[in-house]
N, C-alpha and C positions, 0 to 999 in steps of 0.2 A: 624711303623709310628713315625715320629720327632714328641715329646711333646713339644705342644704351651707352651712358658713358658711366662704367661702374664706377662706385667709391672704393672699392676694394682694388681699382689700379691706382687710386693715390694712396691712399693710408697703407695698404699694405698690411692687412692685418694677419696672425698666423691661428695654425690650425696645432691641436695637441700631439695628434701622431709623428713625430719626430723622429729623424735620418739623423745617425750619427757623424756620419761623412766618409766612412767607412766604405770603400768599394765590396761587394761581393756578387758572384755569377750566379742569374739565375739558373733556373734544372734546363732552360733551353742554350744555353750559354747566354744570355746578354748581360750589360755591364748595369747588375743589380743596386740597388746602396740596402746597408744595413740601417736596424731603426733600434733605438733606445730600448731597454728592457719592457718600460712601461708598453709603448708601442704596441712591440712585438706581442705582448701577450694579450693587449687589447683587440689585436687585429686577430691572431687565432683564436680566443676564448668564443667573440661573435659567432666566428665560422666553425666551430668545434662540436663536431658531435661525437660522444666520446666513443674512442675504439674505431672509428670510423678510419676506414684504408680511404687514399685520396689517390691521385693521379701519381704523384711523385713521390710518396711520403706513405709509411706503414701508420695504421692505427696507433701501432706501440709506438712509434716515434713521435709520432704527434703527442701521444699523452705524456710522453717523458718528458717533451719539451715543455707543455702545458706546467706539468707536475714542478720541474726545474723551476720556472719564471715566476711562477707564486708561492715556493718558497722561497725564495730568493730576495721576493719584492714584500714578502712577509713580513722580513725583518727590515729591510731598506727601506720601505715605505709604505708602514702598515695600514696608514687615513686610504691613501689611493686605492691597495688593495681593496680594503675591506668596502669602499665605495663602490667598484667595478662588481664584487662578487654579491652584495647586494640589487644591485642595478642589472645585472645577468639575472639572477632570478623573478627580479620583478619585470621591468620593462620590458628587458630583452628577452625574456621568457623561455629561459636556455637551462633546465631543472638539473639534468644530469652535471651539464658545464660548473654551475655555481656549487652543487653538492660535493662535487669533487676537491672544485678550488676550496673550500671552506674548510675541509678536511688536511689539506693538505697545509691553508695560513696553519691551523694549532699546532701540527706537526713540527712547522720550522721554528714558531717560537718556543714551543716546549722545548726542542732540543738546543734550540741557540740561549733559553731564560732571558728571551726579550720581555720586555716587559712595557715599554712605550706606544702608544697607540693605542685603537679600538682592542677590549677586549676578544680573545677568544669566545668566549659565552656568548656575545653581542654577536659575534660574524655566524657562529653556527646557527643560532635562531631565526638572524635574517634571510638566511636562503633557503629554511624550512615554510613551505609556504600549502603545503598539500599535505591532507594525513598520514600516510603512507609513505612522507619524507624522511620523519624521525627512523624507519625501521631502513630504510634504503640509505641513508649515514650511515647508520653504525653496520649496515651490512659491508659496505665502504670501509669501513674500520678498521672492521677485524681481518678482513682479506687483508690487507696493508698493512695492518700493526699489531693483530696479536687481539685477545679479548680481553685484557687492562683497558678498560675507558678511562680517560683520563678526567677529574672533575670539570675542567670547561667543557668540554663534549656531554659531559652528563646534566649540566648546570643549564650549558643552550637549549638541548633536546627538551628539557623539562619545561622551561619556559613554551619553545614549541608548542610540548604537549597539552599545555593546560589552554593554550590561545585553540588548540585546532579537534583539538575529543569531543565529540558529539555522538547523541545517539546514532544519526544520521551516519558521520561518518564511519561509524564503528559497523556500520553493516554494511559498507559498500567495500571499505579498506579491510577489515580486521578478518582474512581469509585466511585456508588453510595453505594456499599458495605461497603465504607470505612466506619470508624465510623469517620475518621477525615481528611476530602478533601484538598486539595491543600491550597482552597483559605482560609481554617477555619486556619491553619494554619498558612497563611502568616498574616491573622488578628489579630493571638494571641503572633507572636514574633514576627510581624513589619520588617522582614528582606528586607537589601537594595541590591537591585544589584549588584551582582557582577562588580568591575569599567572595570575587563576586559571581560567581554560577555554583550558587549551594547545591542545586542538582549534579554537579561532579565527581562529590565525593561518591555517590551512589554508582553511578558511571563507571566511576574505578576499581570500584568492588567488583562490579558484576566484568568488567573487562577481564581482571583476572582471575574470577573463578571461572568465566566461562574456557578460558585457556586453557586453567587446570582440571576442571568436573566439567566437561562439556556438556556431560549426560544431566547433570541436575541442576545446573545452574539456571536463577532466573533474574528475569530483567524486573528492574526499579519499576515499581506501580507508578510511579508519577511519572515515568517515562510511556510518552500515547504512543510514541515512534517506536518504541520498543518490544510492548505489549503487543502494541497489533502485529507487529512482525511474529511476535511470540504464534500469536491465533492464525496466522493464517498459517504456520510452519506446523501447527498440531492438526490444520486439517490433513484425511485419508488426501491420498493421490487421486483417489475417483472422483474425489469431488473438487481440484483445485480448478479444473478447465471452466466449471459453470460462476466459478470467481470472475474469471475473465470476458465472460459474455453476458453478466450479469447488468442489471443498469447499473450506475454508481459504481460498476468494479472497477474502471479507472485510476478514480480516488480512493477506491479502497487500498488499490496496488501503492499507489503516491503515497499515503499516511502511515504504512507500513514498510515503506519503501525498500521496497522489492524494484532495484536497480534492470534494465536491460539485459544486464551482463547476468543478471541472478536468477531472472523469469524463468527461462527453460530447465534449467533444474529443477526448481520449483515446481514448475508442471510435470519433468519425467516428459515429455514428450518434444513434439517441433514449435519451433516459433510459425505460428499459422498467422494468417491475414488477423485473424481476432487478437490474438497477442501483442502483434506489434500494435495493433491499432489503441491498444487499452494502455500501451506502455509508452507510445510515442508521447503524449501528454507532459509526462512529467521526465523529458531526456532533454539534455543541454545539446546547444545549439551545434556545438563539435562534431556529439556523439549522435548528432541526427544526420549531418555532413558525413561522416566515415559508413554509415549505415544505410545509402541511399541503395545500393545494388540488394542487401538484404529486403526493404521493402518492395522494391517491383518482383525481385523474387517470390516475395508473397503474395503481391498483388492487393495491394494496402487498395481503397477505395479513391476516387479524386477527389470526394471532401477532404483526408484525412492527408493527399498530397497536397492540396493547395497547402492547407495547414502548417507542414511540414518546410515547404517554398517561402512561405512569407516568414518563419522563423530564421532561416536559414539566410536569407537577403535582409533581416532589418538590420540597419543601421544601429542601432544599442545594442543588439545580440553580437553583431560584430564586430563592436568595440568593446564590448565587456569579454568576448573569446580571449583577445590578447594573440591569435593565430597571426601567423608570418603570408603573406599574400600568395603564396608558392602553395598552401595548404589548398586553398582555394580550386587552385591553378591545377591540381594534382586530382582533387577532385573531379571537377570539369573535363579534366582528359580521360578521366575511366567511369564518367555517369554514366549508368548503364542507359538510359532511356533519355531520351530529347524535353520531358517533363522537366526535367531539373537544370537544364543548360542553361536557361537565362535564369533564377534567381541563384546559380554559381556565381555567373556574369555580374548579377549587382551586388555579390556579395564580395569580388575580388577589385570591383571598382570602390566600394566600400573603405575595403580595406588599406587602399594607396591614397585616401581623401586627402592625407596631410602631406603628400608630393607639394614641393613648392611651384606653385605657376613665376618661371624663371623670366624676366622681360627681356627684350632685344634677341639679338640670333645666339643659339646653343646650336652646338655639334653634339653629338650622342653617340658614342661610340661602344657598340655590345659585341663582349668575346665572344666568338662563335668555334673554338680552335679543338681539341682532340682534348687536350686537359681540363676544359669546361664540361666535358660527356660524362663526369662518373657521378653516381647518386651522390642526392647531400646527407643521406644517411642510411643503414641500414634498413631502416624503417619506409623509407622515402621509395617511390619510384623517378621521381622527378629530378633531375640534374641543374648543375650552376647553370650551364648552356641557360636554360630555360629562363629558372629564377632569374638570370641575368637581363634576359629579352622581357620580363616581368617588368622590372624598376625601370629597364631604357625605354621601351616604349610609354610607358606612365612618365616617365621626363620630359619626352619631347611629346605625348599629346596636352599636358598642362604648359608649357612652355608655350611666349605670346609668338617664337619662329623657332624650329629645331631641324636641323640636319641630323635624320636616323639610320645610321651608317653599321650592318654587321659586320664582324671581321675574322681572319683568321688566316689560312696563307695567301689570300684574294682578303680585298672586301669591296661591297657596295652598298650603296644608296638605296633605303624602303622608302616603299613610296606608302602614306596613309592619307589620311582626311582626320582634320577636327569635328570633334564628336564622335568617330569611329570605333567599333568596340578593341579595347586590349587583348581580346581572347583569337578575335579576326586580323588583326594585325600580326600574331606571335603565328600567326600560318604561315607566313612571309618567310621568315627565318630559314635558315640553311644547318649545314654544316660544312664549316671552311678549313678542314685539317688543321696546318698547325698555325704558329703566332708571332705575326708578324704586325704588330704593332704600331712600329716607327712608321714602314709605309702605308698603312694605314688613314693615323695623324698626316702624314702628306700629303696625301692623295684626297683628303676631305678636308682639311683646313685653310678655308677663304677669309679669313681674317672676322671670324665669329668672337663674339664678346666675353666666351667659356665654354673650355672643354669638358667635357662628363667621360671619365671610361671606366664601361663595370667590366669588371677582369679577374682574372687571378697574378696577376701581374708577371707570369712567366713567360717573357717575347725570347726571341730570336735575337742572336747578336747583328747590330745594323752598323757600318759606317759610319753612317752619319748621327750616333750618340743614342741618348735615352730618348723614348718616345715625347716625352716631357719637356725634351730639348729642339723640339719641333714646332714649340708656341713661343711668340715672344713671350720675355720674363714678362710684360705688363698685363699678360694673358691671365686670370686662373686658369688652372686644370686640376679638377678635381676629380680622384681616384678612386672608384670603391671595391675592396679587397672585398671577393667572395671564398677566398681558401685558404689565408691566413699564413703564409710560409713565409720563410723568414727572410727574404731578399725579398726589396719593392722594387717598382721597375723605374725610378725616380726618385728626387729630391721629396721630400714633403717636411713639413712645420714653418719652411721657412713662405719668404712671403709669397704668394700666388704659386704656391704647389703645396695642394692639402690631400691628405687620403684618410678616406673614411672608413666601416667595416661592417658586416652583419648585413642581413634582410629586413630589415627593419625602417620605420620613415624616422626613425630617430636620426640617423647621421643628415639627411637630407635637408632637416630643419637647421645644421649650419651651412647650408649656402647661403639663404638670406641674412644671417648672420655676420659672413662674413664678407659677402659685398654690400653691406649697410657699416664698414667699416671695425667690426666686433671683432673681435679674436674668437676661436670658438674654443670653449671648456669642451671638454669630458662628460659624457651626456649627464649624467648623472650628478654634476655638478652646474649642468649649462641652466 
């Protein structure tokens, strides 16, 4: 075999996450190094789900630290901020993470009266991306600071509001669950119509009167989205079922948009086979994914599961999700019936598309250790372990040779095949107690062209140095932090030791980067 002779062993390019030179021990004792503020808070924002307890680290401490680092970097370095906390809400698609941080840049500058950099207004707007975001800030707010909104918070929100108010949205979002309704909202930042949706000001009326007169309020005649919800909300209960099993009730349900979530209400009765069948139509690709065990419960028909299948695996529905490939993965492990296994399968192969096929020989190194085991969030059944075994096998099957090595107080060598599925391969996988790292990298490094290790980066103290110090310097070894804590188990920014963060194929896209010579930026800036 021809050895890959990277360019990234001459030029030497560097990576953004940056080690300040700083010794610190990780939670296992090993001889950590600390990273730059920026860093640090790039690498836990990724992996932050908020309130979230982790292996070594309470919920609360995580968000203090979170909370600390972006106001801190608020005023130090408002462009990068407000770039990170933008690019968290879009790309990275981390809603809670970004709403937070956003809340917290105005806080530091009001109280510091910085004034340099992105506005306030600008950063809050940017990471309002959902309708139900403006009430979930300032819910954020007031816990935190009291019910003074401050005018950038009321300034962003409104901009928000006026880009994301819809008839539409107003009846899936503007619930009585809400802590904070449409019209409380429009009360508390005053926002004016958009000059170019003349149907808003209508909108905004009927938002807050329906808050206030719930009983007599009515929706804008020119609104069809609202009217027909009007009509089918005036029908008796005895007769809403024969909506549903009617021809054309499908579309009726869609144009009046009577959400999933709002069907069974609206009936008073169960979500039957006829229901879901009249409602699967018009449900986004997510909310058909999270809903699979509800339809075999019902016993949906196999037209309406192919259906269902082929949404759920296309290609543009699973780039337009913006879902993390672990969503996938998590699915897959609790579909109730074998129907839905394989278009899981091509929807989490889907999803890793933009993995880079790496040339020459790769080592692939996945944590397998006791601190990899806890969920990635509340929400989640699914663990780093997992997620880990996700990205590493996606690396070494598009990679043109890979060494797939699990690890943890042992590790060894999977054996797969090119072309093999990621779902059949992650059966392989163990659980290897705790994290031993360094022998690890020893015991599997034959003079491979780049190391990969998805981890959390809390090893074992070794003898013989950092794990990182087990490759020659003309090596890369590339890092990717799936837990964010504040010791790495390694050098990184300088030249051939880089580490990356998040579930995401965003960091992935600088390895070719940076063995084609590039430095690599900040995704968000790359």
């Amino acid at each position: 075999m021809t050895r890959f002779n990277s360019k990234a062993a001459r030029a030497q390019p560097t990576s953004r996450v940056t080690s300040t030179g700083r010794i610190l021990r990780s939670y296992e004792g090993g001889r950590g190094r600390e990273r730059d503020a920026r860093s640090e808070l790039f690498l836990l924002a990724v992996a932050n789900f908020v309130s979230q307890q982790t292996f070594y680290e309470s919920g609360a401490d995580r968000d203090d630290r979170f909370a600390r680092l972006v106001r801190r970097l608020a005023v130090e370095d408002p462009e990068w901020t407000a770039g990170l906390l933008g690019w968290l809400r879009g790309e990275g698609n981390l809603r809670t993470a970004s709403i937070v941080g956003a809340a917290e840049y105005v806080k530091a500058r009001l109280d510091t009266g910085a004034t340099a950099g992105p506005a306030s207004r600008q950063v809050v707007a940017s990471v309002l991306q959902r309708p139900d975001e403006p009430g979930e800030f300032l819910a954020y707010w007031t816990a935190m600071y009291g019910r003074s909104v401050p005018k950038p918070v009321k300034r962003g929100i409104a901009d928000a509001v006026r880009r994301l108010y819809s008839g539409r949205s107003l009846l899936k979002y503007d619930t009585a669950s809400k802590g904070y309704r449409f019209g409380d909202i429009l009360n508390l930042v005053h926002a004016a119509p958009d000059p170019d949706k003349p149907w808003q000001g209508e909108l905004f009326r009927y938002a807050l009167d329906r808050r206030h007169n719930p009983d007599t309020a009515l929706p804008p005649a020119s609104n069809r989205v609202l009217t027909a919800h009007r009509e089918l909300m005036a029908l008796p209960p005895a007769e809403r079922r024969a909506v549903v099993t009617s021809p054309g009730g499908a579309e009726r349900l869609a144009a009046a948009g009577i959400t999933w979530e709002a069907l069974a209400g609206w009936l008073q009765g169960p979500m039957d086979k006829a229901a879901w069948e009249a409602v699967i139509p018009s449900m986004g690709a997510m909310a058909l994914v999270r809903n699979l065990r509800n339809f075999d419960r019902a016993g949906v028909s196999d037209e309406v599961a192919a259906l269902v299948a082929a949404r759920i695996s296309d290609p543009a529905e699973v780039a337009r999700s913006r879902q993390f490939p672990f969503r996938y993965l998590a699915a897959y492990q609790h579909a109730p019936s074998l129907r839905w296994s394989y278009p899981l399968e091509q929807a989490l192969g889907h999803s890793l598309a933009n993995v880079p096929a790496l040339p020459g020989r790769t080592l692939v190194l996945v944590d397998r250790s006791g601190s990899m085991w806890a969920p990635l969030s509340d929400r989640s059944q699914l663990n780093r372990a997992d997620a880990a075994a996700v990205f590493g096998t996606a690396l070494a099957l598009r990679a043109q040779h890979a060494d797939l090595v699990e690890f943890g107080t042992s590790s060894r060598r999977l054996s797969y095949g090119k072309g093999e599925s990621v779902l059949k391969i992650l059966g392989r996988f163990g659980d290897l107690g705790g994290t031993d790292t360094v022998s690890a990298v020893r015991a599997h490094y034959r003079g491979q062209d780049r190391v990969l290790i998805v981890t959390d980066e809390q090893y074992a103290h070794s003898r013989y140095g950092d794990p990182t110090e087990q490759v020659p310097a003309k090596v890369p070894v590339y890092t990717w932090n799936l837990a964010g804590y504040r010791a790495g188990h390694g050098p990184s920014g300088s030249a051939n030791r880089h580490t990356f963060g998040g579930l995401t194929d965003a960091a992935f896209r600088m390895v070719p980067l940076l063995e084609a010579a590039r430095d690599a930026d900040w995704p968000w800036a790359a």
